[in-house]
N, C-alpha and C positions, 0 to 999 in steps of 0.2 A: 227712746221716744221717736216718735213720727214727725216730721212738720212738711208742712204741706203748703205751697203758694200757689196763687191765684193769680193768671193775666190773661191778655187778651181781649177785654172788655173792648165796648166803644160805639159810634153811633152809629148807625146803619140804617138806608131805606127798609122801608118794609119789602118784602121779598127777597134780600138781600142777604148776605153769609157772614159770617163769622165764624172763628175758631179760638178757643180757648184751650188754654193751658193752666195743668195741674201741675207743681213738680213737687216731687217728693223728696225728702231726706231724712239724714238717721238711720232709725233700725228699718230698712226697707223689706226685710226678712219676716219683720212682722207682722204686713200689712195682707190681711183676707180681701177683703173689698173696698174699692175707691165709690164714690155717691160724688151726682153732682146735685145738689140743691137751689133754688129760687129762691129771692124774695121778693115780692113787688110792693110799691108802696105801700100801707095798710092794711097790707093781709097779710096771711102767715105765711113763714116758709115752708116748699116744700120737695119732695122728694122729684127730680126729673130723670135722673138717670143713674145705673150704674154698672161695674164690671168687678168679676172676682178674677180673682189670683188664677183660677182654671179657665179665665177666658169668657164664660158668662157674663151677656150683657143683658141688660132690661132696660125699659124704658115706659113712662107717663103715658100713655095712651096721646094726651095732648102733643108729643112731640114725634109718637113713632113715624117715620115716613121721613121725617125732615131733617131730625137730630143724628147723628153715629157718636158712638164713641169709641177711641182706640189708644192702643199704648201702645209706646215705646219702651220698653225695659230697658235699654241702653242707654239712655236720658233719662232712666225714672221718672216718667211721665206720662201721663193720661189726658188725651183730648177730648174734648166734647166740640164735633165741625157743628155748625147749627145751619142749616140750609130753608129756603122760604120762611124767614121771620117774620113773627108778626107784631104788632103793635103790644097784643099780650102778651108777648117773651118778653119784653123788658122788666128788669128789676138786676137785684146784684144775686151775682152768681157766687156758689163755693162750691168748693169740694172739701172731702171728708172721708177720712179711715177708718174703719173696722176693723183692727186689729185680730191675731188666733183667738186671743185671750180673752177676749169679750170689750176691750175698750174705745173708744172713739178719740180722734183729735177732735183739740179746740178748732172751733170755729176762727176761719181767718177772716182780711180782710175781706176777702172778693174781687168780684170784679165787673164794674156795671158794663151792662146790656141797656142799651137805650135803643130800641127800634120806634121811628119817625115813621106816619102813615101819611 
């Protein structure tokens, strides 16, 4: 199994950075693609970013430009840097596996993003 934690959260101006951290542990061998996902109050979560195993990244149209993401393999870890926030990036952040096999990890805690305008 996978397990995967969420940090980095926290308050921030609007136009202001953050960087968040994914780390992973367990069967790290099994993980195809890392996702980072939103949630913001009242609506649903949703997909913002992510990277395969070959280095493939994507990203929500609403963050391209501002957001990167990158790993470290040597820390099995996956960043999401967030650059120029805004008032509507806040919510709680996750991230998530896609295993070969077709499976996801559970959903963790997260980690809030509160951007102040």
């Amino acid at each position: 199994q996978v397990q995967l934690v969420e940090s980095g959260g926290g308050l921030v101006q609007a136009g202001g950075s953050l960087r968040l951290s994914c780390a992973a542990s367990g069967s790290i061998f099994s993980i195809n693609t890392i996702g980072w996902y939103r949630q913001a109050p009242g609506k649903q979560r949703e997909w913002v970013a992510g990277i395969t195993s070959a280095g493939s990244i994507s990203y929500v149209d609403s963050v391209k430009g501002r957001f990167t993401v990158s790993r470290d393999n040597a820390k099995n870890t996956v960043y999401l840097q967030m650059n120029g926030l805004k008032a509507e990036d806040s919510g709680v952040y996750y991230c998530r596996a896609r295993t070969y096999g077709g499976s996801y990890t559970s959903w963790g805690q997260g980690t809030q993003v509160t951007v102040s305008s």
